[in-house]
N, C-alpha and C positions, 0 to 999 in steps of 0.2 A: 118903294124902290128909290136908292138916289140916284139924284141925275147922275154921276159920275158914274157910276154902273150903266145909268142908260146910254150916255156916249158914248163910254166903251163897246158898249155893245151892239153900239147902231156904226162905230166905226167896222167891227167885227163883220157884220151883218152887210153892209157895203161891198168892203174887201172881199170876202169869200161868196158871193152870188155869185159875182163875175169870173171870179178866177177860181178856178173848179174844185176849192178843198171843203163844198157844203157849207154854208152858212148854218143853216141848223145845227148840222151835227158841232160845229165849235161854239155853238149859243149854248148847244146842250153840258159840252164837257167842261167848257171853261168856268162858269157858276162854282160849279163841285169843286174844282181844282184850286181855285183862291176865293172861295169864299162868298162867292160875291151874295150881298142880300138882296136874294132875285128868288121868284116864286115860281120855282120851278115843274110843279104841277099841272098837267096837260091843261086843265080846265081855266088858270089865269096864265098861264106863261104861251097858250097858241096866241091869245089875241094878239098881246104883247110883238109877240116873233112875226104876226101879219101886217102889223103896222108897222116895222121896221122895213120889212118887205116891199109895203106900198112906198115908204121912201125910195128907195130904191127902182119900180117901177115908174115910178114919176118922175126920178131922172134919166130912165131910159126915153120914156114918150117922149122927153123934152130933147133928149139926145138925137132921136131919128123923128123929130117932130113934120118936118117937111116930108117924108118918108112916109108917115101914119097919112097927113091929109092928103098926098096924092092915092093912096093906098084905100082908106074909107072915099076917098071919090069915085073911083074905080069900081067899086063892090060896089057902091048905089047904082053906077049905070050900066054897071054886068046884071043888076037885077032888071034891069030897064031893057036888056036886050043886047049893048053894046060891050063887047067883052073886051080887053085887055091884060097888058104884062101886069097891070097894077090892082087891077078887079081880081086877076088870077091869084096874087101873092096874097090878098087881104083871105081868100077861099084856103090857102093854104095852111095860112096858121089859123087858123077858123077848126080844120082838121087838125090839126098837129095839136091842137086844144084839149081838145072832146075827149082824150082817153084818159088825161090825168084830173080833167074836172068831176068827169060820172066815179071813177073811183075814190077820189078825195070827198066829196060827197059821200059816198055809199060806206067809207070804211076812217071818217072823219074821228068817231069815240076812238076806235081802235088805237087809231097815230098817235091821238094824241098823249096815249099813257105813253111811250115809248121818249119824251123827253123830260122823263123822269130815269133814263137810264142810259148813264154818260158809256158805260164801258161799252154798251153795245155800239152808240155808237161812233167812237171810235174802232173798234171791228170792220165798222160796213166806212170807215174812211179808209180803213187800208184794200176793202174788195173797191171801194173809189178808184184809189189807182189804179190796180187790177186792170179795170175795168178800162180805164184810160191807156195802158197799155197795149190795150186789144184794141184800141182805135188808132193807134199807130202801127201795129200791126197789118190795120184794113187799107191803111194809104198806102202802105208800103207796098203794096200787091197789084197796086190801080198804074196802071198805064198812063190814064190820061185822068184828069176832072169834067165830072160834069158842071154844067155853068148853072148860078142858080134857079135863072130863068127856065129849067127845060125839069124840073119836080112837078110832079103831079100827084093826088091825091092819096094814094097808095105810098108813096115816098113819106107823105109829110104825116101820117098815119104812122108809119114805122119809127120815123124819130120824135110824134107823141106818147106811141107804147113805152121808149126810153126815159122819158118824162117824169113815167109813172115812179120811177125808182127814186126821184127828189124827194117823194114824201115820208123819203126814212131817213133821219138823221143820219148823217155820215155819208150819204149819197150826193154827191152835186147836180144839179138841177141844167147849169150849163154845160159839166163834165158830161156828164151821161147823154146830153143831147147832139154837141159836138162831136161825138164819140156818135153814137147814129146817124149824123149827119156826113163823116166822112166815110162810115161804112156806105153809105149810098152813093155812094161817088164824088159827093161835094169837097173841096179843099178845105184846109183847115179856118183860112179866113171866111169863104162864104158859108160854112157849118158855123162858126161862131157869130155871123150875121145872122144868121136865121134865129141863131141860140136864143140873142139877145132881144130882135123880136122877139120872139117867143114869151119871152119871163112875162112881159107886160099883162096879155090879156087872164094868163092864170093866175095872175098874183092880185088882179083887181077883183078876178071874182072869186077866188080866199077873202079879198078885205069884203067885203059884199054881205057876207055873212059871218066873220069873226069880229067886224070893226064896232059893230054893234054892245056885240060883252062889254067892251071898256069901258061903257056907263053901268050904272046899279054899284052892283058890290066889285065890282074892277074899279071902280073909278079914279081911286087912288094911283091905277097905271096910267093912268088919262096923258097929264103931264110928258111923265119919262117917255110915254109913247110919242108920243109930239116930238120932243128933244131929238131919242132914237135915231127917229123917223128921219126926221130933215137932216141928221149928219149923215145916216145911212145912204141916202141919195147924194145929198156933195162927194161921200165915196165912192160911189159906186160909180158915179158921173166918170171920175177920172181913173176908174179902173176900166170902165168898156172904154174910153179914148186910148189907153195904154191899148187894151190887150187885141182893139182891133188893130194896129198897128204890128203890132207883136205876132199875130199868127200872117199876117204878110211872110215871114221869116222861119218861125218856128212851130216846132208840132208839138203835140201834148206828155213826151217823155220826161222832159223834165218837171214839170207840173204833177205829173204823176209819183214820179217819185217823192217827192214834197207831201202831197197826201200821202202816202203812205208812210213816209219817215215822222208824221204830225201822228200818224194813226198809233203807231208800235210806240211812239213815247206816250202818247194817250192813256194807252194800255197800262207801261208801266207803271206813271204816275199814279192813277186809279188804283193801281193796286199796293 
Protein backbone atom coordinates (compact mmCIF):
# COMPACT_ATOMS: atom_id res chain seq x y z
CA UNK A 1 0.00 0.00 0.00
CA UNK A 2 1.41 3.65 -0.35
CA UNK A 3 1.88 5.70 2.40
CA UNK A 4 -0.08 8.37 0.67
CA UNK A 5 -3.10 6.21 0.85
CA UNK A 6 -2.21 5.36 4.32
CA UNK A 7 -2.37 9.05 5.47
CA UNK A 8 -5.19 9.42 3.83
CA UNK A 9 -6.76 7.07 5.40
CA UNK A 10 -5.39 7.20 8.87
CA UNK A 11 -6.51 11.14 8.38
CA UNK A 12 -10.02 9.59 7.27
CA UNK A 13 -9.96 7.17 10.18
CA UNK A 14 -9.19 10.00 12.83
CA UNK A 15 -11.98 12.33 11.62
CA UNK A 16 -14.83 10.04 11.32
CA UNK A 17 -14.34 7.98 14.91
CA UNK A 18 -15.08 10.91 16.63
CA UNK A 19 -17.45 12.65 14.69
CA UNK A 20 -20.22 10.30 14.06
CA UNK A 21 -20.06 9.48 9.98
CA UNK A 22 -18.37 5.67 10.78
CA UNK A 23 -14.98 5.46 10.14
CA UNK A 24 -15.14 2.14 8.56
CA UNK A 25 -17.84 2.53 6.63
CA UNK A 26 -15.71 5.75 4.56
CA UNK A 27 -12.48 3.30 4.84
CA UNK A 28 -14.76 0.93 3.08
CA UNK A 29 -16.31 3.25 0.20
CA UNK A 30 -13.72 5.50 -0.38
CA UNK A 31 -10.88 2.87 -1.68
CA UNK A 32 -13.62 1.84 -4.48
CA UNK A 33 -14.45 5.27 -5.30
CA UNK A 34 -10.87 6.77 -6.26
CA UNK A 35 -9.11 3.97 -6.62
CA UNK A 36 -7.04 3.73 -4.07
CA UNK A 37 -4.38 0.72 -4.11
CA UNK A 38 -5.71 -0.69 -0.69
CA UNK A 39 -6.46 -4.41 -0.12
CA UNK A 40 -9.65 -4.41 0.60
CA UNK A 41 -10.45 -7.97 1.51
CA UNK A 42 -11.80 -8.71 5.07
CA UNK A 43 -8.85 -10.89 5.82
CA UNK A 44 -5.83 -7.96 5.10
CA UNK A 45 -7.78 -4.75 5.24
CA UNK A 46 -9.40 -5.58 9.13
CA UNK A 47 -5.98 -5.55 10.53
CA UNK A 48 -5.13 -2.57 8.63
CA UNK A 49 -8.58 -0.69 9.78
CA UNK A 50 -7.42 -1.92 13.69
CA UNK A 51 -4.39 -0.30 13.66
CA UNK A 52 -5.67 2.87 12.39
CA UNK A 53 -8.14 2.50 15.16
CA UNK A 54 -5.45 1.98 17.84
CA UNK A 55 -4.10 5.29 16.61
CA UNK A 56 -6.84 6.86 17.47
CA UNK A 57 -7.52 5.10 20.87
CA UNK A 58 -3.98 6.09 21.96
CA UNK A 59 -4.99 9.54 21.42
CA UNK A 60 -7.92 9.29 23.39
CA UNK A 61 -6.00 7.51 26.59
CA UNK A 62 -3.73 10.33 26.17
CA UNK A 63 -6.53 12.89 25.90
CA UNK A 64 -8.39 11.82 29.39
CA UNK A 65 -5.07 10.25 30.50
CA UNK A 66 -5.47 11.94 34.24
CA UNK A 67 -9.19 10.68 33.88
CA UNK A 68 -8.05 6.70 33.05
CA UNK A 69 -5.46 6.85 36.21
CA UNK A 70 -7.70 8.15 38.72
CA UNK A 71 -10.26 5.76 37.10
CA UNK A 72 -7.96 2.37 37.17
CA UNK A 73 -7.16 3.55 40.74
CA UNK A 74 -10.49 3.61 41.83
CA UNK A 75 -11.37 0.01 40.27
CA UNK A 76 -8.15 -1.43 42.30
CA UNK A 77 -9.62 -0.26 45.54
CA UNK A 78 -13.34 -0.82 44.88
CA UNK A 79 -11.83 -4.36 44.52
CA UNK A 80 -10.19 -3.72 47.88
CA UNK A 81 -13.53 -2.86 49.46
CA UNK A 82 -13.26 0.84 49.13
CA UNK A 83 -15.86 1.97 46.50
CA UNK A 84 -16.03 5.31 44.76
CA UNK A 85 -17.39 7.99 41.80
CA UNK A 86 -14.03 6.71 40.14
CA UNK A 87 -14.06 2.75 40.93
CA UNK A 88 -17.85 3.16 39.87
CA UNK A 89 -17.00 4.89 36.22
CA UNK A 90 -14.01 2.34 35.61
CA UNK A 91 -17.19 -0.65 36.47
CA UNK A 92 -19.20 1.13 33.94
CA UNK A 93 -17.41 0.99 30.84
CA UNK A 94 -16.18 -2.39 31.98
CA UNK A 95 -20.05 -3.09 31.27
CA UNK A 96 -20.76 -0.91 28.53
CA UNK A 97 -17.76 -3.21 26.98
CA UNK A 98 -18.84 -6.66 27.25
CA UNK A 99 -21.66 -6.68 24.50
CA UNK A 100 -19.73 -5.51 21.54
CA UNK A 101 -16.54 -7.52 22.52
CA UNK A 102 -18.53 -11.21 23.03
CA UNK A 103 -20.08 -10.44 19.66
CA UNK A 104 -17.25 -9.05 17.63
CA UNK A 105 -15.47 -12.12 18.86
CA UNK A 106 -18.25 -14.63 18.07
CA UNK A 107 -19.26 -13.04 14.49
CA UNK A 108 -15.52 -11.66 13.67
CA UNK A 109 -15.42 -13.96 9.91
CA UNK A 110 -18.74 -12.78 9.41
CA UNK A 111 -17.93 -8.54 9.52
CA UNK A 112 -15.28 -9.12 8.06
CA UNK A 113 -16.41 -9.95 4.41
CA UNK A 114 -18.85 -7.02 4.67
CA UNK A 115 -15.74 -4.38 3.87
CA UNK A 116 -15.68 -5.72 0.64
CA UNK A 117 -18.94 -4.08 0.05
CA UNK A 118 -18.93 -0.34 -0.23
CA UNK A 119 -22.72 0.11 -1.31
CA UNK A 120 -23.85 -1.46 1.66
CA UNK A 121 -22.25 0.48 3.38
CA UNK A 122 -23.02 3.43 2.52
CA UNK A 123 -26.99 2.25 3.16
CA UNK A 124 -26.39 1.69 6.80
CA UNK A 125 -24.46 5.51 6.76
CA UNK A 126 -27.78 6.92 5.83
CA UNK A 127 -29.83 4.44 8.60
CA UNK A 128 -26.51 6.31 10.76
CA UNK A 129 -28.29 9.27 10.55
CA UNK A 130 -31.55 7.88 10.93
CA UNK A 131 -30.46 6.77 13.68
CA UNK A 132 -28.90 9.90 15.09
CA UNK A 133 -32.13 11.61 14.53
CA UNK A 134 -33.92 9.43 16.88
CA UNK A 135 -31.30 10.56 19.48
CA UNK A 136 -32.37 14.01 19.12
CA UNK A 137 -35.59 13.01 19.23
CA UNK A 138 -35.03 11.27 22.76
CA UNK A 139 -33.57 14.69 24.31
CA UNK A 140 -36.08 16.42 23.02
CA UNK A 141 -38.72 14.65 25.25
CA UNK A 142 -36.32 14.80 28.48
CA UNK A 143 -37.33 17.47 30.99
CA UNK A 144 -34.21 17.43 32.79
CA UNK A 145 -30.48 15.41 32.24
CA UNK A 146 -29.29 13.11 34.24
CA UNK A 147 -25.66 13.75 35.66
CA UNK A 148 -23.13 11.32 34.69
CA UNK A 149 -22.39 10.25 37.89
CA UNK A 150 -25.76 8.71 38.89
CA UNK A 151 -25.53 5.50 35.64
CA UNK A 152 -25.47 2.45 36.77
CA UNK A 153 -24.99 -0.90 35.43
CA UNK A 154 -28.03 -1.49 33.39
CA UNK A 155 -27.67 2.08 31.87
CA UNK A 156 -24.18 1.32 30.59
CA UNK A 157 -25.36 -2.22 29.30
CA UNK A 158 -27.93 -0.43 27.18
CA UNK A 159 -25.57 2.07 25.39
CA UNK A 160 -23.05 -1.22 24.92
CA UNK A 161 -25.86 -3.04 23.11
CA UNK A 162 -25.76 0.37 20.73
CA UNK A 163 -22.12 -0.27 20.48
CA UNK A 164 -22.85 -3.36 18.82
CA UNK A 165 -24.04 -1.66 15.73
CA UNK A 166 -20.27 0.02 14.96
CA UNK A 167 -19.30 -3.30 13.67
CA UNK A 168 -21.08 -2.68 10.46
CA UNK A 169 -19.64 -0.44 8.16
CA UNK A 170 -21.55 2.63 7.90
CA UNK A 171 -22.74 2.59 11.48
CA UNK A 172 -20.80 4.98 13.96
CA UNK A 173 -19.45 3.68 16.70
CA UNK A 174 -19.69 7.21 18.64
CA UNK A 175 -22.96 8.12 16.82
CA UNK A 176 -24.86 5.05 17.91
CA UNK A 177 -23.54 5.40 21.50
CA UNK A 178 -24.33 9.10 21.95
CA UNK A 179 -27.36 8.42 20.62
CA UNK A 180 -27.93 5.73 23.63
CA UNK A 181 -26.50 7.56 25.76
CA UNK A 182 -28.99 10.60 25.52
CA UNK A 183 -31.75 8.26 25.14
CA UNK A 184 -30.89 7.52 28.97
CA UNK A 185 -31.13 10.61 30.09
CA UNK A 186 -27.53 11.95 29.71
CA UNK A 187 -26.91 15.36 27.64
CA UNK A 188 -25.31 15.46 24.70
CA UNK A 189 -21.97 16.51 26.03
CA UNK A 190 -21.86 13.87 29.03
CA UNK A 191 -23.07 10.92 26.30
CA UNK A 192 -20.29 12.03 24.19
CA UNK A 193 -17.90 11.79 27.26
CA UNK A 194 -18.79 8.56 28.09
CA UNK A 195 -18.70 7.90 24.09
CA UNK A 196 -15.23 8.62 23.98
CA UNK A 197 -14.37 6.71 26.99
CA UNK A 198 -15.76 4.12 25.64
CA UNK A 199 -13.75 3.78 22.05
CA UNK A 200 -10.52 3.03 24.24
CA UNK A 201 -11.05 -0.25 25.92
CA UNK A 202 -12.91 -1.98 22.68
CA UNK A 203 -10.58 -0.73 20.28
CA UNK A 204 -7.38 -2.08 22.25
CA UNK A 205 -8.86 -5.36 22.57
CA UNK A 206 -9.69 -5.47 18.56
CA UNK A 207 -5.88 -4.64 18.31
CA UNK A 208 -5.27 -7.55 20.81
CA UNK A 209 -6.02 -9.90 18.28
CA UNK A 210 -5.94 -8.32 14.78
CA UNK A 211 -2.48 -6.48 15.49
CA UNK A 212 -0.89 -9.67 15.29
CA UNK A 213 -1.92 -10.60 11.21
CA UNK A 214 0.39 -7.58 10.30
CA UNK A 215 3.35 -9.84 10.54
CA UNK A 216 3.64 -13.16 8.01
CA UNK A 217 2.01 -12.46 4.80
CA UNK A 218 0.42 -8.80 6.02
CA UNK A 219 3.62 -7.56 6.61
CA UNK A 220 3.91 -5.51 3.79
CA UNK A 221 0.92 -3.37 5.65
CA UNK A 222 3.36 -3.16 8.66
CA UNK A 223 4.72 0.20 7.63
CA UNK A 224 1.46 2.12 6.20
CA UNK A 225 -0.03 0.77 9.35
CA UNK A 226 2.41 2.60 11.62
CA UNK A 227 2.05 5.81 9.28
CA UNK A 228 -1.93 5.41 9.37
CA UNK A 229 -1.93 4.83 12.86
CA UNK A 230 0.01 7.92 14.28
CA UNK A 231 -1.79 10.44 11.87
CA UNK A 232 -5.02 8.82 12.72
CA UNK A 233 -4.46 9.60 16.44
CA UNK A 234 -3.01 13.46 15.95
CA UNK A 235 -6.63 13.45 14.19
CA UNK A 236 -8.54 12.26 16.15
CA UNK A 237 -6.83 13.98 19.17
CA UNK A 238 -8.23 17.36 17.84
CA UNK A 239 -11.42 16.08 16.69
CA UNK A 240 -12.52 14.83 20.48
CA UNK A 241 -11.09 18.42 21.74
CA UNK A 242 -13.34 20.09 18.94
CA UNK A 243 -16.47 18.02 19.48
CA UNK A 244 -16.40 17.92 23.33
CA UNK A 245 -16.58 21.43 23.26
CA UNK A 246 -19.16 21.34 20.40
CA UNK A 247 -21.86 19.37 22.16
CA UNK A 248 -21.63 21.86 25.12
CA UNK A 249 -23.79 23.76 22.46
CA UNK A 250 -25.12 21.54 19.88
CA UNK A 251 -27.17 18.27 19.37
CA UNK A 252 -26.58 15.49 16.77
CA UNK A 253 -29.11 17.03 13.95
CA UNK A 254 -26.99 18.42 12.05
CA UNK A 255 -24.25 15.77 12.05
CA UNK A 256 -26.79 13.58 11.16
CA UNK A 257 -27.73 15.08 8.31
CA UNK A 258 -24.22 15.09 6.94
CA UNK A 259 -24.22 11.18 7.39
CA UNK A 260 -26.88 10.79 5.63
CA UNK A 261 -26.28 13.48 2.59
CA UNK A 262 -22.28 11.46 2.52
CA UNK A 263 -24.59 8.19 2.52
CA UNK A 264 -27.16 9.04 -0.63
CA UNK A 265 -24.02 10.52 -2.77
CA UNK A 266 -22.31 7.10 -1.72
CA UNK A 267 -25.05 5.51 -3.20
CA UNK A 268 -24.85 7.36 -6.26
CA UNK A 269 -21.35 7.32 -6.96
CA UNK A 270 -21.16 3.38 -6.52
CA UNK A 271 -23.57 3.19 -8.90
Amino acid sequence: MPVGSAALLGIIQGFAELFPFSSLGLLVILPHLIHLSVPTHGARYLPFLVALHLGTAIALLWLFRREWVVMIRGWVLWLRGQRSHEGKMAWMLIWATIPAGLVGLALKHSIAHLFSKPLLAALFLILNGLLMLLGDRWHKRQSTSRALATMDAKTSVKIGLFQILALIPGMSRSGATITAGVGQGLSFEDAAHFSFLLATPIIFAAALVELPKLSGSNGSLLVPALLGGVIAGITAYLSARFLLGYFRMHNLFTLALISMGVGVLGVVLIH
